[in-house]
C-alpha positions in Angstrom: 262.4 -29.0 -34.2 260.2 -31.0 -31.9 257.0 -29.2 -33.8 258.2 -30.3 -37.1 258.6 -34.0 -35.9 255.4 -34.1 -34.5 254.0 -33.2 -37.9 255.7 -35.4 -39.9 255.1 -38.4 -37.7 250.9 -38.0 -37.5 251.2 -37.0 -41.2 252.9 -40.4 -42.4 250.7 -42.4 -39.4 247.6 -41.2 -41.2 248.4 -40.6 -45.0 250.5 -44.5 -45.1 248.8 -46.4 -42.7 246.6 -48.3 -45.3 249.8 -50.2 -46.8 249.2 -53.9 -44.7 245.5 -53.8 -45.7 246.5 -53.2 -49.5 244.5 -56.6 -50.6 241.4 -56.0 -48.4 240.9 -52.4 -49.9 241.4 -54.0 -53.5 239.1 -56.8 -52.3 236.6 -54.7 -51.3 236.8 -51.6 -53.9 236.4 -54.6 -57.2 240.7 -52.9 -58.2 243.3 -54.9 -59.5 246.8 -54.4 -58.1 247.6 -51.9 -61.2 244.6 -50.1 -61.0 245.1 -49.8 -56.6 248.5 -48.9 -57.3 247.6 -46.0 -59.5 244.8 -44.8 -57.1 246.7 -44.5 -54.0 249.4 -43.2 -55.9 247.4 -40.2 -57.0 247.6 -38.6 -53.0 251.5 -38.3 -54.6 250.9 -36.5 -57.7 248.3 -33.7 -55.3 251.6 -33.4 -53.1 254.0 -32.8 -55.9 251.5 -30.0 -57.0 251.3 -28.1 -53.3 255.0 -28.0 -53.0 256.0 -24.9 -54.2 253.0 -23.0 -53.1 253.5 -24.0 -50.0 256.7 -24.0 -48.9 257.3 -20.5 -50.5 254.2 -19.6 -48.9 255.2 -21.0 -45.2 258.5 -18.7 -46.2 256.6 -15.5 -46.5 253.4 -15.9 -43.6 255.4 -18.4 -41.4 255.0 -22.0 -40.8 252.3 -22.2 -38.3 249.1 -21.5 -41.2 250.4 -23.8 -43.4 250.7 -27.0 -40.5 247.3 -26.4 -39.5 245.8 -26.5 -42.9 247.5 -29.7 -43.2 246.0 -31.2 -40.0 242.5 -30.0 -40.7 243.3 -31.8 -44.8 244.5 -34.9 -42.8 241.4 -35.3 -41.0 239.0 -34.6 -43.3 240.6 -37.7 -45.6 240.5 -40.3 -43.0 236.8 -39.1 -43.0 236.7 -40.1 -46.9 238.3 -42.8 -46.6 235.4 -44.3 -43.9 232.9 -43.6 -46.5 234.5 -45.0 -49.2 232.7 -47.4 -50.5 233.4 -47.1 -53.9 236.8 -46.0 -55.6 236.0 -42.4 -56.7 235.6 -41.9 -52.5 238.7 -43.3 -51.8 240.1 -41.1 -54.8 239.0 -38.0 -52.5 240.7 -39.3 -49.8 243.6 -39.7 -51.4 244.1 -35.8 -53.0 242.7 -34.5 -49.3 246.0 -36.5 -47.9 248.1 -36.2 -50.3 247.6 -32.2 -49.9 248.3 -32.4 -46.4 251.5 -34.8 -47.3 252.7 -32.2 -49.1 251.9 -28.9 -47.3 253.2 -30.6 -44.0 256.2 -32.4 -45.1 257.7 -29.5 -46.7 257.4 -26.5 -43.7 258.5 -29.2 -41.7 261.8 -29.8 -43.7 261.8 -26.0 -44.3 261.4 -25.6 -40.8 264.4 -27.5 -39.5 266.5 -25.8 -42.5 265.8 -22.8 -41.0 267.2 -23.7 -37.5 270.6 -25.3 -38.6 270.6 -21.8 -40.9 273.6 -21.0 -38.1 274.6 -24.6 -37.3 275.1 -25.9 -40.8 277.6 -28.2 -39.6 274.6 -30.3 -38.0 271.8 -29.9 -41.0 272.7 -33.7 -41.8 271.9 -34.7 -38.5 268.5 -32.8 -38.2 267.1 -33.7 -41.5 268.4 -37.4 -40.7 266.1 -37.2 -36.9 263.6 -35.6 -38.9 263.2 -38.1 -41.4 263.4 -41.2 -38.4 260.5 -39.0 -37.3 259.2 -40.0 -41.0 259.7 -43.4 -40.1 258.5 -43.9 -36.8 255.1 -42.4 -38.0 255.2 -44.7 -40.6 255.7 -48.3 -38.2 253.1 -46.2 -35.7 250.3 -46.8 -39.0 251.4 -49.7 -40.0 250.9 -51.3 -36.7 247.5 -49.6 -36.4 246.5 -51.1 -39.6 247.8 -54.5 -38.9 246.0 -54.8 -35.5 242.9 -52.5 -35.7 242.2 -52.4 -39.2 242.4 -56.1 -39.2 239.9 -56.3 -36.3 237.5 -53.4 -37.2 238.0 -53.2 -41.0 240.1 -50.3 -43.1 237.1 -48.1 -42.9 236.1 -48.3 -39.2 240.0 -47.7 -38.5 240.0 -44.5 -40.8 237.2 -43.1 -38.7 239.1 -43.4 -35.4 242.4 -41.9 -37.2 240.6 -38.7 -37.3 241.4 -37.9 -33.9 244.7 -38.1 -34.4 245.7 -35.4 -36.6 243.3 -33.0 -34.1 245.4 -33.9 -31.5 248.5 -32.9 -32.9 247.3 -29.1 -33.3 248.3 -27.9 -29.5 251.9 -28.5 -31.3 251.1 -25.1 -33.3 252.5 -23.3 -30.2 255.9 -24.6 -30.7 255.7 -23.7 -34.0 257.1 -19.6 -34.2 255.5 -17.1 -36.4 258.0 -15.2 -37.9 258.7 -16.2 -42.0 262.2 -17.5 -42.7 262.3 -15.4 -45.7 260.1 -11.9 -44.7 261.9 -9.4 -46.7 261.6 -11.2 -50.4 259.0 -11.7 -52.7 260.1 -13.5 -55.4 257.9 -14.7 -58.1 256.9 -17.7 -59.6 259.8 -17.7 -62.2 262.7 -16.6 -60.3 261.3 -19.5 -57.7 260.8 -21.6 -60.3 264.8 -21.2 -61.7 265.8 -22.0 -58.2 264.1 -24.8 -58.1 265.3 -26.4 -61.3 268.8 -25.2 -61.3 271.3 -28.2 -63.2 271.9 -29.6 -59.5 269.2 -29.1 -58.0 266.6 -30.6 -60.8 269.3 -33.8 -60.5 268.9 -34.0 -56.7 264.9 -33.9 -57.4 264.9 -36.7 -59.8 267.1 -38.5 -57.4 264.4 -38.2 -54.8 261.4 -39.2 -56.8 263.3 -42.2 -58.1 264.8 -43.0 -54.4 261.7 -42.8 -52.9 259.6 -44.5 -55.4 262.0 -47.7 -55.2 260.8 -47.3 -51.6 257.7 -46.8 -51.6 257.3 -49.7 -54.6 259.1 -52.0 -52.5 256.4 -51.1 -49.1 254.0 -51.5 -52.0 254.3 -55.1 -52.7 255.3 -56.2 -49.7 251.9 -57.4 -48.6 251.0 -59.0 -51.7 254.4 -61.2 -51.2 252.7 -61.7 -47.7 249.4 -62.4 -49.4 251.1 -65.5 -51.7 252.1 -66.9 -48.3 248.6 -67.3 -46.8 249.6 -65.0 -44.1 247.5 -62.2 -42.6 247.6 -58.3 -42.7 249.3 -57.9 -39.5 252.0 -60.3 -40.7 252.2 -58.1 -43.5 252.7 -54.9 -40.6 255.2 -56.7 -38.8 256.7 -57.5 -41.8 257.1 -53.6 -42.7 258.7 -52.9 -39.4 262.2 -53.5 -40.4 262.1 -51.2 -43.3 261.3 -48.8 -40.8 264.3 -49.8 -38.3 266.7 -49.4 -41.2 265.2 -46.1 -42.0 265.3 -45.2 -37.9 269.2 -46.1 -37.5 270.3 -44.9 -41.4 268.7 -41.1 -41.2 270.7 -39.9 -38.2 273.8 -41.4 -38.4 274.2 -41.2 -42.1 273.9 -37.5 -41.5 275.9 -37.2 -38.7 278.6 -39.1 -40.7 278.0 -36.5 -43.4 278.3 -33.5 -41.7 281.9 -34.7 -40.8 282.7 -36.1 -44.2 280.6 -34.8 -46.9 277.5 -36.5 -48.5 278.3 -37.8 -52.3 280.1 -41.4 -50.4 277.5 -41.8 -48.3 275.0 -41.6 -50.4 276.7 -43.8 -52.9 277.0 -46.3 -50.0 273.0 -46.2 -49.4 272.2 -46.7 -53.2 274.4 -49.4 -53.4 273.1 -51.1 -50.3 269.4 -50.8 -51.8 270.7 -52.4 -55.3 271.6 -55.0 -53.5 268.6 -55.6 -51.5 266.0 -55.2 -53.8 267.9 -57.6 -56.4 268.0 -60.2 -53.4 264.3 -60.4 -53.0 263.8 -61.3 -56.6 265.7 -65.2 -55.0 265.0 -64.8 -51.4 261.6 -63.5 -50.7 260.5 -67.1 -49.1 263.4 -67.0 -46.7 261.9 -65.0 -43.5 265.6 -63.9 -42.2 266.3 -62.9 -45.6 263.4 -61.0 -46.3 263.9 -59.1 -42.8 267.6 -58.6 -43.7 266.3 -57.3 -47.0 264.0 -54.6 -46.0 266.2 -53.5 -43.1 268.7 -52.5 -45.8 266.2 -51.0 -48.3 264.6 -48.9 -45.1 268.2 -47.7 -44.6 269.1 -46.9 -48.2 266.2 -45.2 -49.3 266.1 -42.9 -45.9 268.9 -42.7 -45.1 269.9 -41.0 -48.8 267.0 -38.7 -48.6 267.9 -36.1 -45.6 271.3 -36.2 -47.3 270.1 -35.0 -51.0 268.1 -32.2 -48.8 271.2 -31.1 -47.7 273.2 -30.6 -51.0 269.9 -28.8 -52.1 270.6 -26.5 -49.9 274.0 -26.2 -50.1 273.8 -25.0 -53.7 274.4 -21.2 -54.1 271.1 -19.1 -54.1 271.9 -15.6 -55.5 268.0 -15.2 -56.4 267.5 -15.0 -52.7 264.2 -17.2 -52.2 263.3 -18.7 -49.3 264.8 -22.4 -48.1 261.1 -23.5 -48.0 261.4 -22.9 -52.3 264.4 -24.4 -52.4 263.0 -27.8 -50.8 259.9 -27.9 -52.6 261.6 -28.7 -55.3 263.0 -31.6 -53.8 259.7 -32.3 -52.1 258.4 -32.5 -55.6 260.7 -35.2 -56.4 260.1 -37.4 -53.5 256.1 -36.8 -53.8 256.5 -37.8 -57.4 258.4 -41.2 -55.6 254.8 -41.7 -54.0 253.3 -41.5 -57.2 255.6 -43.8 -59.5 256.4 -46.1 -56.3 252.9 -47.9 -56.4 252.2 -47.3 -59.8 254.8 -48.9 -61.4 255.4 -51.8 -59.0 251.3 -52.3 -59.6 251.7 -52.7 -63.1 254.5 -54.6 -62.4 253.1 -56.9 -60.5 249.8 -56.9 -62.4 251.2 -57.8 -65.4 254.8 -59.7 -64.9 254.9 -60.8 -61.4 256.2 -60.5 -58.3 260.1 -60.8 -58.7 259.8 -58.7 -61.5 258.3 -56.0 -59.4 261.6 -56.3 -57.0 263.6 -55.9 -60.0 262.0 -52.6 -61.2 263.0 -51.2 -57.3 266.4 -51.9 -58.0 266.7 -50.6 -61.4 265.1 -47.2 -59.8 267.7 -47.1 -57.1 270.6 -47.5 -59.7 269.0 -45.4 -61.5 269.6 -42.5 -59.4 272.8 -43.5 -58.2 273.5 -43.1 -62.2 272.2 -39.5 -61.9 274.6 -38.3 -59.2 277.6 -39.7 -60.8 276.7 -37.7 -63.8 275.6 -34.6 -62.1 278.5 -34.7 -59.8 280.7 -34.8 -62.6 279.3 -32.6 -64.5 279.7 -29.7 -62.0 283.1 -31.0 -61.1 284.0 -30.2 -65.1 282.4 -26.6 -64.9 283.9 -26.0 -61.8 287.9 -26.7 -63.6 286.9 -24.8 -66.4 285.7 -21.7 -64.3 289.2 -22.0 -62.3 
């Protein structure tokens, strides 16, 4: 548990951290705000693509191979990213960290599924710490962009960053080496019909949509700061309350779950992040507001996310593959959420403005609220018709 946190937290330090300095890097690379967008967004398309390879491979050969590649990955794009002087550089960067993102993020999810594998009754709860592990990582990059990227410059700052990721390796000894899932072999198809079984395939577009409203949202954030003449550690500060809302929602959302099932609760974050996102689109000058604001987007979007990983694996899995399939599938979703996040809210904001970006968040998070209703339903109608 304490292994898989420390991997998600250096990942999302590392692979995130360049959020505050968004306007310097399109400054100093000659990118619009579209063309940024769909650049750093790439690193989310790489991580969709590593899921499933990796997570069924951390099932078969054990975690521990599979977190070290994605520290070595890690290092070697914060590398790139100091010698990037022109985009296709920072392009590198980008599929190097978006590989680790992905091989990381899903043994570490797969690894904490495989200790509640007896405690089910607490799987909320870990994957909500886990993902306030997410967050924390997050702020930890954020502020390390704001205050020594603004001093020494986004390339300078990437140089430093490759310690970090180095350091984390001792953690590898906490990490065991046994496979959750030793005595199956499945192959590609009979992983690849777990993955996109009726639920499951809802709960992954639920993810990439989730995520992407946050990740949009973080995305234009500092340009918002930008209009206001204010600086890029503003812009950090200004990204810490999405990560207190996502600190506070992730654990007890799933503690709250675990006791009375996840559909309400999720319906309750969506709903809060509608809300939120639609409020910017009036309130975006007003500081309180805005800090109210992206508390409650923070705590929507993570605190929804541990809670669709554990209806993936609640779903019935007579094809017998290994938990760290199962979540790769979800992973895909919420790496796809990287992708369409700054992508869309770029052209958004590229082409139709600010508030209109906002308004594309909130659509997203409705969006998937839309999709559980009908999934939920759906199964609900199977399920009298079987009985």
């Amino acid at each position: 548990m304490v292994a898989a946190g420390v991997f998600q937290f250096v990942t999302y330090a590392c692979y995130f951290n360049l959020t505050p300095l968004y306007p310097e890097v399109s400054v100093d690379l000659g990118l619009n705000a579209g063309e940024l967008g769909t650049l750093i967004g790439v690193g989310g398309i790489v991580s969709v693509l590593v899921q499933v390879p990796a997570g069924s491979g951390g099932d078969r050969w054990g975690r521990r191979p599979f977190f070290a590649l994605a520290m070595l990955m890690l290092a070697l794009s914060q590398l790139a990213r100091w010698q990037s002087t022109a985009p296709p550089m920072l392009l590198a960067a980008q599929v190097l960290g978006g590989g680790a993102q992905g091989i990381a993020t899903v043994n570490a999810w797969a690894a904490v599924a495989d200790y509640t594998e007896a405690r089910p009754r607490m799987r909320g709860q870990a994957f909500g710490v886990l993902n306030a592990n997410l967050a924390l990582g997050l702020v930890a990059g954020y502020l390390i962009a704001g205050g020594l990227g603004s001093l020494v410059g986004w390339r300078s700052m990437s140089l430093v960053l490759v310690l970090v990721p180095l350091a984390a390796l001792p953690a590898l000894g906490w990490v065991g080496r046994h496979s959750s899932a030793a005595g199956t072999r499945p192959g590609l198809g009979t992983i690849l019909r777990s993955v996109t079984q009726r639920e499951r395939l809802a709960l992954t577009l639920m993810a990439a949509l989730t995520l992407a409203a946050g990740q949009g949202a973080l995305y234009l954030l500092p340009f918002a700061v930008q209009q206001r003449d204010l600086g890029p550690f503003a812009a950090a500060l200004l990204l810490v309350p999405y990560v207190v809302g996502s600190v506070i929602a992730g654990p007890l959302g799933g503690r709250v779950s675990d006791r009375f099932g996840t559909r309400h609760i999720i319906v309750v974050m969506l709903l809060t992040g509608v809300i939120a996102t639609t409020t910017l689109i009036w309130g975006a000058t007003e500081p309180l507001l805005f800090v109210t604001a992206f508390t409650l987007i923070g705590a929507s979007v993570n605190g929804a996310l541990p809670l669709m990983a554990v209806r993936v694996v609640a779903v019935s899995n007579s094809a017998s593959v290994g938990v760290g399939s199962i979540l790769a599938g979800l992973r895909m979703g919420q790496s796809s959420g990287t992708f369409l996040g700054p992508a869309i809210a770029g052209l958004m904001l590229a082409h139709l403005g600010l508030n209109a970006g906002w308004l594309a968040q909130a659509a997203c998070l409705l969006a998937s609220l839309v999709l559980l209703e009908l999934s939920t339903s759906r199964i609900s109608a199977c399920r009298q018709l079987s009985t």
